[in-house]
N, C-alpha and C positions, 0 to 999 in steps of 0.2 A: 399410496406409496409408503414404504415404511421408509426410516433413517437407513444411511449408510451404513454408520459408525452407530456402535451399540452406545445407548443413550446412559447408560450406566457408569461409562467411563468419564462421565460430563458432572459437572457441579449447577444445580440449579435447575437443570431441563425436565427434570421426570413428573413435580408437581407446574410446568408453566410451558407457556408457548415462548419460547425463546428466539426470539426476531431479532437481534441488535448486534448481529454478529460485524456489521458494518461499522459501529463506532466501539464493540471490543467484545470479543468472543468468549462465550461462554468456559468457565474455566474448568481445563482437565485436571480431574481429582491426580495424577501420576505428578503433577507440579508439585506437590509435596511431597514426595520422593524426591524429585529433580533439586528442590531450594537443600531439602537436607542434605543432600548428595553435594550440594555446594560449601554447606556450613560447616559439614566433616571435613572436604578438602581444607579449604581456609584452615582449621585448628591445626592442619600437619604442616602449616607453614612456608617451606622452602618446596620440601616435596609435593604439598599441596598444587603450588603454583604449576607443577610440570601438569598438571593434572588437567588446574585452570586450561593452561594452552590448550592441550590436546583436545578439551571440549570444544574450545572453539574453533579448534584448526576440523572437526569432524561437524561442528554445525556451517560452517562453512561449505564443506565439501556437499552435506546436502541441500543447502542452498542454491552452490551451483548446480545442483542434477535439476532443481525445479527450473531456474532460472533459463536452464542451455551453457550456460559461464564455466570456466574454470573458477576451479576457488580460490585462487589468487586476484582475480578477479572482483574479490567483494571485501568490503569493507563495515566493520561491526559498530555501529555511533550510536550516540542517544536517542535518536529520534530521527526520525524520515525530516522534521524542518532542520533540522543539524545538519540532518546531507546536504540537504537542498543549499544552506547557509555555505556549507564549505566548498560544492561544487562551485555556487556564484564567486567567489570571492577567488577565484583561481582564475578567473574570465576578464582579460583585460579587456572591458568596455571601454569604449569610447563616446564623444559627445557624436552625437547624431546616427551611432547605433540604435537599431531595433531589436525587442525580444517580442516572438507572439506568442500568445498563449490566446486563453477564450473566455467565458465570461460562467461557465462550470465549474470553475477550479476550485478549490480547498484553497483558504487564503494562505498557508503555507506554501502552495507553489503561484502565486502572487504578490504577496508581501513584499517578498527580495527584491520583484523586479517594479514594484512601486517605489520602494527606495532608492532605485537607480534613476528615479524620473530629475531626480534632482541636479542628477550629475551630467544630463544633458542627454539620455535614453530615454527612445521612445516605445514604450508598451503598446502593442497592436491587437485587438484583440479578434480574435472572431465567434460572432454573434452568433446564439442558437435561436432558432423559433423553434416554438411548441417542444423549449430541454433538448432540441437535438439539432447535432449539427452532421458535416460530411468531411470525410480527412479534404475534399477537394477544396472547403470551404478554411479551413488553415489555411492549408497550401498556399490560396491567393494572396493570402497577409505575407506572405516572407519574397523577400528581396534579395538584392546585394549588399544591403546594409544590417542584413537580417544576422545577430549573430549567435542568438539563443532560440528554438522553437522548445515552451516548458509547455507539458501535457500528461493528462490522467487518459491512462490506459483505460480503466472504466470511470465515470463520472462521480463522485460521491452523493452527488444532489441528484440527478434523474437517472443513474443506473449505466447508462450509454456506454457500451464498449466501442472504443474505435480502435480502428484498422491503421496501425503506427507506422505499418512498413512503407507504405507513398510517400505518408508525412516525413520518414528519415530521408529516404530518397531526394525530394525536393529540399530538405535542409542542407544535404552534404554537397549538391550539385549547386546551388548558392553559398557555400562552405561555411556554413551555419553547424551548429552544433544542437544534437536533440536531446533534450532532456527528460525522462518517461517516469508519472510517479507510477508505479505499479501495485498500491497499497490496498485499491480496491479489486485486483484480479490474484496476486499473487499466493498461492493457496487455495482456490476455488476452481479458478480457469488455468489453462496450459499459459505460461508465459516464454518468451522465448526473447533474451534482451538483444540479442547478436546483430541487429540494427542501428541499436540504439548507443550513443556516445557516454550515456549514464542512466542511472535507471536506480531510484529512490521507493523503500516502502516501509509502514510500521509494521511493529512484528506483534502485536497485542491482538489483533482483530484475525483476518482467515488464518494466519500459519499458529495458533491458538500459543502464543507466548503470554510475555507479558509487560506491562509497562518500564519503558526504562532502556528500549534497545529499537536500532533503525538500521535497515539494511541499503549499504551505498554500492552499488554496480558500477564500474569505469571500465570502458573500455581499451584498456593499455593496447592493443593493436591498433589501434585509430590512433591513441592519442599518449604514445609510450612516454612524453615530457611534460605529460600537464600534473602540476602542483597543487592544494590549495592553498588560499595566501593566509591560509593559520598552519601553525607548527607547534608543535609539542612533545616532549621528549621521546614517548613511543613511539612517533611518526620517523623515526630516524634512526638508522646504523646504527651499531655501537652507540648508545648517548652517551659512555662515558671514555672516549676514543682521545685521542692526544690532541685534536686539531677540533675538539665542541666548540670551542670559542673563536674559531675562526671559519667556519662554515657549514653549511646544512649536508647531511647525507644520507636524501629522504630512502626511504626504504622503496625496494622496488618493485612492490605487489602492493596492491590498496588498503595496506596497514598503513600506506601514510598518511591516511584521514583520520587515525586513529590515534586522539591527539594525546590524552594519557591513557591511564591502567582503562585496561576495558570492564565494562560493567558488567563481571562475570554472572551475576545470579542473573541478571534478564537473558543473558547467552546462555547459559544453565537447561531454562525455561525455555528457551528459543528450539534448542537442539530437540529437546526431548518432544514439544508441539512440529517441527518442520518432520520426524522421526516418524512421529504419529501420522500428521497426512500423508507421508508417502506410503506409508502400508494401503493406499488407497488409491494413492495417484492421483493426480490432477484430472487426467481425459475423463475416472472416472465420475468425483465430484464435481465436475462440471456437467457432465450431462446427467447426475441427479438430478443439480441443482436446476436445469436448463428445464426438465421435463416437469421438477414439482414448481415451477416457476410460472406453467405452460397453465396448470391447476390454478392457481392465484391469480394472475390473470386474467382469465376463464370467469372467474369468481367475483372480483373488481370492475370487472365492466360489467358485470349480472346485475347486481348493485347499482350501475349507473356513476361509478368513480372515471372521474379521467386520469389516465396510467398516465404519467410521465416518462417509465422507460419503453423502449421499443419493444414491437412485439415478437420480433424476429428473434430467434437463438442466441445468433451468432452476433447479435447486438447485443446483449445484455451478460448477466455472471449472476450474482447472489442477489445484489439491490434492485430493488422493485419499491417504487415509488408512487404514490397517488397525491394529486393537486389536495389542498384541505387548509381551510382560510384561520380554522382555527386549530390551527397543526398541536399546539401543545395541550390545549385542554382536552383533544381527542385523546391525545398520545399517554396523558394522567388516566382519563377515565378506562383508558384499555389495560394499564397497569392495574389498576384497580379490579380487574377479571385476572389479573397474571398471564398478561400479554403484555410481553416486552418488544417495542418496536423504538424507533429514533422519531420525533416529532419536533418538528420548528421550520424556520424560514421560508412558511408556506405548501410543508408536508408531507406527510406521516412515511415513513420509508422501513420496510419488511425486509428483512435479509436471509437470507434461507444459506446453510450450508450442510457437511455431513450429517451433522445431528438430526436434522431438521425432517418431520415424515407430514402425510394428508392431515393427520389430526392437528398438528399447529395450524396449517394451513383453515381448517373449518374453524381453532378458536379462534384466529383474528377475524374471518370474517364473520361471524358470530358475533364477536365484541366490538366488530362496527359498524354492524349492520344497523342502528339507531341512529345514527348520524350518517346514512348514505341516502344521497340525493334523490333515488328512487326508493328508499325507505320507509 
């Protein structure tokens, strides 16, 4: 298979096999256009800033097209744990509330709700065997007292895409709120948040931005009065109105999470990478991805590796995972060929997206075939 996306437009791919799209994507050479294009505006000042907005008010607008959302609807922060942070803190818990999530999660959509343990909420998790679980196996963790279900659309540790729409289903019908990160599908696979009560992702890895910016989804039709419990001047009407010092007047589209000036050079970058995948579309980088996935594989059990993600399509997106006890000295000696993959906490994980053709695919296995079990 060849790549999608011509490999010329990419920084770093054309001498290496570039697998790491998962913990942050290969960088498009046009981002130096995009940062200058930032730098210039900034120098014209006032006029500049009109400028600033309108970048974001149009990386917005393609965000919703990938998402399904309006783009009032989204919201531009530092970082997917910054959503995550401000979503929680909008959520009046209680003692002897439950949040479930599962034991795959990115400690970012963990963390928070470890923190509430103290305040007298209980964390539920549901347990994978063999990395994988079923939306039916959530589902059982949530209650009546269930008042958060936090969950990765695709898994970052074993690849697992799950099926989100039961799991909302059964959160709203316990009147639970679902929280969806969507960091590892958004950009690769079709995402579609209209389900979901929030919906968190970074923008550095598939939507090919860069560090420094997280996209927050709320669902204002669900939940047209939910606040976060941080504020900050942007987040709010006029901030310098007659009545600032006597009351909040948060804004009424998901700029109220957006607590100051926004961090226009990673929105810059964002626009110009969300821009770039849609000349592509989602349906169709997904089923690249799904069929050079289908090759690797193929390739991985030839070997004698145990796959961690499923084998099914429509289970998985870009991450393809293999069990490997000693994940990091693998993951050095594959750099060492220039094979770039993600290696630690028990193992080596290959990410494939538009860049990505059959020749990465043979050098990683090539540069692991030394240390495969039937090697």
């Amino acid at each position: 298979m060849q790549s999608l996306a011509p490999r010329q437009d990419f920084i770093g791919v054309a001498d290496s096999a570039y697998l790491y799209t998962g913990a942050e994507s290969a960088p498009l050479k046009s981002q130096t256009q995009a940062l200058t294009r930032y730098l210039h505006e900034r120098s014209r000042a006032e006029a500049g800033r009109a400028e600033h907005i309108a970048t974001e008010a149009r990386c917005k607008q393609r965000l919703a097209a990938l998402m399904d959302c309006a783009a009032d609807d989204i919201g531009l922060v530092g970082s997917a744990s910054e959503a995550i942070v401000l979503i929680a803190s909008g959520i009046d818990f209680r003692p002897g509330d439950n949040i479930v999530t599962n034991d795959l999660e990115f400690p970012s959509t963990v963390l928070p709700w470890i923190q509430m343990q103290e305040h007298g909420v209980e964390v539920r998790l549901a347990r994978s065997r063999d990395w994988q679980f079923t939306p039916e196996e959530v589902i059982a963790q949530i209650n009546d007292r269930t008042r958060l279900v936090a969950v990765s659309h695709v898994s970052y540790l074993s690849g697992l895409r799950l099926d989100l729409a039961p799991i909302a289903a059964a959160a709203h019908a316990h009147g639970a709120l679902l929280l969806a990160d969507v960091t590892q599908s958004l950009g690769v696979v079709p995402v579609d948040v209209s389900d979901y009560d929030f919906a968190v992702a970074s923008t550095y890895k598939w939507l090919l931005g860069i560090h420094g910016g997280g996209v927050l989804y709320w669902n204002r039709a669900r939940l047209p009065d939910f606040a976060p419990g941080a504020v900050g001047w942007f987040a709010v009407e006029n901030f310098l109105s007659d009545d600032r010092f006597e009351r909040i007047n948060w804004k009424p589209t998901a700029e109220r999470f957006e607590l100051g000036m926004p961090a226009y050079a990673a929105i810059y970058a964002l626009e110009n990478g969300v821009r770039y995948v849609q000349q592509f579309g989602a349906d169709r980088i997904g089923a690249h991805v799904e069929a050079l996935g289908d090759e690797l594989i193929a390739g991985l059990q030839g070997q004698g590796w145990t796959v961690m993600t499923p084998v099914e399509r429509a289970r998985r997106a870009g991450n393809i995972a293999i069990a490997v006890e000693d994940a990091v000295a693998v993951r050095d000696a594959l750099i060492a060929k220039n094979v770039h993959t993600w290696g630690g906490d028990g193992r080596v994980r290959a990410s494939l997206h538009l860049y990505n053709n059959s020749a990465d695919v043979s050098s990683y296995l090539d540069a692991l075939r030394p240390f495969a079990p039937d090697g």
